[in-house]
C-alpha positions in Angstrom: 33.0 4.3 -12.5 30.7 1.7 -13.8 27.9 2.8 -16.0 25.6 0.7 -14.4 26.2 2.1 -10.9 25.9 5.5 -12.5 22.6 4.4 -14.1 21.7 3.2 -10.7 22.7 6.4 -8.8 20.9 8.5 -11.1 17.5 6.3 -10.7 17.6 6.3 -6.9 18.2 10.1 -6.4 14.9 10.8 -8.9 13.0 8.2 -7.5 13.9 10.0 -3.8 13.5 13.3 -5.4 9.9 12.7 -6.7 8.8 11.1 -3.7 10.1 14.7 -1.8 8.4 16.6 -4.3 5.2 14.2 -4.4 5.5 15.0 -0.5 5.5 18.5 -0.7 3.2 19.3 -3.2 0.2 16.9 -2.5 0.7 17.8 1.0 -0.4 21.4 0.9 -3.6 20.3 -0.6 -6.9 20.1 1.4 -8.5 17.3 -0.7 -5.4 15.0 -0.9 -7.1 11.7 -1.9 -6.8 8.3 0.6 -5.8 6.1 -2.2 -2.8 8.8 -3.3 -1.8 8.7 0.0 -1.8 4.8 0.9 0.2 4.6 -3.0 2.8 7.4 -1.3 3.2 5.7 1.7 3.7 2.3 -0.6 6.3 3.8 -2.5 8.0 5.0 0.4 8.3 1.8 1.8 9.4 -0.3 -1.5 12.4 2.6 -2.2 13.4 2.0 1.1 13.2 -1.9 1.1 15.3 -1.9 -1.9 18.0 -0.1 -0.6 17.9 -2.1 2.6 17.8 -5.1 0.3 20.6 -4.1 -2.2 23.2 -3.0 1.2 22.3 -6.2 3.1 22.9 -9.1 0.4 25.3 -7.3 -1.8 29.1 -5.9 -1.3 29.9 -4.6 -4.6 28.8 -7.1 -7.4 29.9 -9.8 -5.2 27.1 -11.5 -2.5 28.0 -10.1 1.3 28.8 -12.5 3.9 26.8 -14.3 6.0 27.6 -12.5 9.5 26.1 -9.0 7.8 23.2 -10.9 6.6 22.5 -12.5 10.4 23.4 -9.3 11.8 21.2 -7.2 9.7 18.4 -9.9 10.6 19.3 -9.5 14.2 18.5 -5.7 14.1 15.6 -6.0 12.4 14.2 -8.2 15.0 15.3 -5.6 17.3 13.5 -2.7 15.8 10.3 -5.1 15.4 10.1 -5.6 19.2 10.7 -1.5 19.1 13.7 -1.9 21.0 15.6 1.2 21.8 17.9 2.6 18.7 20.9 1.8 20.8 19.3 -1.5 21.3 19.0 -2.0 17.7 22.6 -0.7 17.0 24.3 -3.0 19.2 22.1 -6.1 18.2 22.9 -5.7 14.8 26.7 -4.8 15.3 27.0 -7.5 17.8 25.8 -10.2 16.1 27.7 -9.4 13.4 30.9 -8.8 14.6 30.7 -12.1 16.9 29.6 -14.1 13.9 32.9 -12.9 12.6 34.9 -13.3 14.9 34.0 -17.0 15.0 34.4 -17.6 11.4 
C-alpha cells in the first residue's frame, strides 16, 4: 500500500470523524451559535466535494476517462433539476456507458 494513500485514508476518516463528533456535541447545545453552524454546514459540503472531485477525475494516480467525467456531469444535472434518484442513477450510468460504448 502506498503511504500516500494511507496518509490520505487516515486524513479523510478524521476529517469525517470530527465533523460526526462536531455534529453531535454542538448539537445538544441550546445556544449553538449561527456562524458555527453556517462553518459546519461549509465543511460538510467541501469534504464532500473533495471526494466527489478526487472519484470523478482520478482512477488511481492516473486521470479517469472522459465518459465518467460526462457521465458524472450528466447526473449532477440530474440531481440539480431534483430528478428522481433512479433518475439520477440512470442518467449518470447511461451517459456513461453509451459514451463508452461509442468510443
Amino acid at each position: 500500500m502506498d503511504a500516500e494513500l494511507l496518509v490520505a485514508c487516515v486524513v479523510l476518516a478524521g476529517a469525517t470523524y470530527l465533523v460526526r463528533l462536531a455534529g453531535v456535541t454542538m448539537g445538544q447545545q441550546d445556544n449553538f451559535p449561527e456562524s458555527a453552524d453556517r462553518t459546519v454546514d461549509a465543511a460538510i459540503a467541501v469534504l464532500l466535494a473533495a471526494v466527489a472531485a478526487t472519484s470523478t477525475l482520478y482512477d488511481g494516480q492516473q486521470l479517469a476517462d472522459w465518459p465518467r467525467m460526462a457521465g458524472v456531469l450528466a447526473g449532477a444535472l440530474a440531481a440539480v433539476l431534483r430528478l428522481p434518484l433512479i433518475a439520477v442513477l440512470l442518467a449518470a450510468g447511461g451517459t456513461a456507458g453509451a459514451l463508452r460504448l461509442l468510443s
